[in-house]
C-alpha positions in Angstrom: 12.9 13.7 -2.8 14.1 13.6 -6.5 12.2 16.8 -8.5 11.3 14.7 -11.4 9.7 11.4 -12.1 9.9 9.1 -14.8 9.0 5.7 -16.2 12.1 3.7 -13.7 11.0 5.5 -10.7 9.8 3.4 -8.0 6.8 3.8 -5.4 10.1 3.5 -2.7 11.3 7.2 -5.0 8.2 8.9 -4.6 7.5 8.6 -1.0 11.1 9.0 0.3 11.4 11.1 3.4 7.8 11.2 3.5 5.5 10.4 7.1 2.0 9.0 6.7 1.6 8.6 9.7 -2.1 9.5 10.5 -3.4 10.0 7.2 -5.8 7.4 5.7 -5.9 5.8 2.2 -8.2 3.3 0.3 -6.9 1.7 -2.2 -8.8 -0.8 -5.3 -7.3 -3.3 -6.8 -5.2 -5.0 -3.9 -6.4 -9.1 -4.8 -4.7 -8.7 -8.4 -2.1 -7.4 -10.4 0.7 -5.2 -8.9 -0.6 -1.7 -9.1 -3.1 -1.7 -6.5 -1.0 -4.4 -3.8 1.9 -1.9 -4.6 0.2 0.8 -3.5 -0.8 -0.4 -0.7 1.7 -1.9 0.6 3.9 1.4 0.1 2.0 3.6 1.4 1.2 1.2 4.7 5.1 0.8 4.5 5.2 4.8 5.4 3.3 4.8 8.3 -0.7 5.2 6.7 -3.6 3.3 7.8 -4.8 1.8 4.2 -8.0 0.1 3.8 -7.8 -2.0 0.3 -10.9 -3.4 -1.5 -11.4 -6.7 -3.6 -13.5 -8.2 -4.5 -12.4 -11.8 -3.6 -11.4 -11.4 0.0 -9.9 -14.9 0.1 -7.7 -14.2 -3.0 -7.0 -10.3 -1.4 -5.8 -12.1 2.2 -3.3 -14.0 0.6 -2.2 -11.3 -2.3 -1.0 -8.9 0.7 0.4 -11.1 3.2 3.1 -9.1 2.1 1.1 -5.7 2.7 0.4 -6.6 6.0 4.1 -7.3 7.4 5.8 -4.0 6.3 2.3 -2.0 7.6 3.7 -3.8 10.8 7.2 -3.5 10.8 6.9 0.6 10.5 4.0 2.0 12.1 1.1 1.9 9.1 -1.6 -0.2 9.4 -4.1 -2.3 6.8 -7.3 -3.4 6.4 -9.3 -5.2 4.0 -13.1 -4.6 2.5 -15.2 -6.3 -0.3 -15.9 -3.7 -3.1 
């Protein structure tokens, strides 16, 4: 894990090496923009169980499709809730 942070480093930098496996996150945001969707989908990507909220769940399902498929593919999980 690099010591310092900056403005090019990537949610992929920050949680390299790291296992969520077994911790829980809920995350805002996850139907719009890339912040929240990010989030999420990195931190599912590392083995957490993520609940994200929206508040358009129709828009949200399709905005993490993506989210959904690497929670999968490595051992995290997510969920969605209306906020």
């Amino acid at each position: 894990m690099a010591d310092v942070f900056g403005a090019t480093s990537t949610t992929e930098d920050v949680l390299s090496g790291i296992n969520l496996r077994g911790k829980r996150f809920f995350v805002t945001g996850v139907s719009a923009g890339l912040g929240g969707r990010e989030t999420a989908r990195s931190l599912a990507a590392h083995g957490a169980h993520v609940v994200g909220a929206a508040r358009d769940l129709k828009k949200a399902e399709a905005a993490t499709a993506q989210v959904r498929k690497d929670a999968e593919a490595n051992g995290g999980s997510f969920e969605l809730g209306c906020a």
